[in-house]
C-alpha positions in Angstrom: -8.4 -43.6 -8.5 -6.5 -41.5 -5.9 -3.3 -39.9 -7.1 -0.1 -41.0 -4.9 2.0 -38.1 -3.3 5.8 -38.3 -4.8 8.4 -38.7 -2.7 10.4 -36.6 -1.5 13.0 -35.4 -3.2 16.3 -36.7 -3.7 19.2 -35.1 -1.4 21.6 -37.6 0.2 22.2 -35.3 3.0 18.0 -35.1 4.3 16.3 -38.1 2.6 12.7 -38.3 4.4 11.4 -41.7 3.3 12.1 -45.1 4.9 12.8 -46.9 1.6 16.2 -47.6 -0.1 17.1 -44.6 -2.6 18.6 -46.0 -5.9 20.8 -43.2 -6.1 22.2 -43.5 -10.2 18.8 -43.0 -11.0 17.9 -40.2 -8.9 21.1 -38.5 -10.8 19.1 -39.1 -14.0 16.1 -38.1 -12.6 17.3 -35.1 -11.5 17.8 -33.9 -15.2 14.7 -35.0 -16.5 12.6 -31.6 -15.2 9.2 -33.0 -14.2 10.6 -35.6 -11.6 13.0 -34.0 -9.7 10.9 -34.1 -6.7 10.5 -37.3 -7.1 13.1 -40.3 -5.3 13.4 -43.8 -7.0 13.0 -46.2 -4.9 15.1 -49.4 -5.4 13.3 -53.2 -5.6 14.7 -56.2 -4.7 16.3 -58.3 -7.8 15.3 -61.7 -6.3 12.8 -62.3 -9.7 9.8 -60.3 -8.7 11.1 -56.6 -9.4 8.1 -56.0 -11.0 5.9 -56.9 -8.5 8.3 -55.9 -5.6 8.3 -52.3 -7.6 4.6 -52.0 -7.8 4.6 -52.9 -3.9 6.3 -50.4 -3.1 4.4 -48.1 -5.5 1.3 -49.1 -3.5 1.8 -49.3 0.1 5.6 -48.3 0.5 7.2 -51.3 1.0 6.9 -54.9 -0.4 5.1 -57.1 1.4 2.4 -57.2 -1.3 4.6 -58.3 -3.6 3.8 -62.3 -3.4 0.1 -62.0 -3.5 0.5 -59.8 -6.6 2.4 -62.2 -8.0 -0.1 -65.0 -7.3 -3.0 -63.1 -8.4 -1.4 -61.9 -11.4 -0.9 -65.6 -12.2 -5.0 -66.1 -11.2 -6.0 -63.7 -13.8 -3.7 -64.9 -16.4 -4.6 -68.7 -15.9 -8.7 -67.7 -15.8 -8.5 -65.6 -18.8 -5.8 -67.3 -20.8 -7.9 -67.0 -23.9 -7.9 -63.4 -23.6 -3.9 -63.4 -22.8 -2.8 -65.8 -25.8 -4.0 -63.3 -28.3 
């Protein structure tokens, strides 16, 4: 699997990504040594964060979010055995 880039890092003043900068985390992050070049991006809250967050994770924005959400349900339905233990 191909390793994703971080982002750039966080500095209010010359942010170089197109996605929303949660900022109180990128004042933790900033503390926390090996992700300081790193920017949080923030997810919607609409009931999918996870799946909005691992949208973005994937292709920068959250489009993918519903079919991850449908085919996370897919997996879980077709393999519920597997799930329930």
């Amino acid at each position: 699997m191909k390793k994703l880039p971080p982002l750039p890092e966080a500095d209010r003043g010359r942010i170089k990504t197109r996605l929303a900068v949660d900022w109180n985390a990128a004042a933790i992050l900033r503390q926390c040594g090996p992700h300081r070049k790193m920017v949080p991006a923030a997810a919607s809250g609409d009931g999918s964060c996870l799946f909005n967050a691992i949208s973005i994770a994937l292709q920068g924005d959250e489009t993918l979010s519903k079919r991850l959400r449908l085919q996370t349900a897919i997996e879980m339905v077709l393999h519920r055995d597997y799930y329930i233990k």
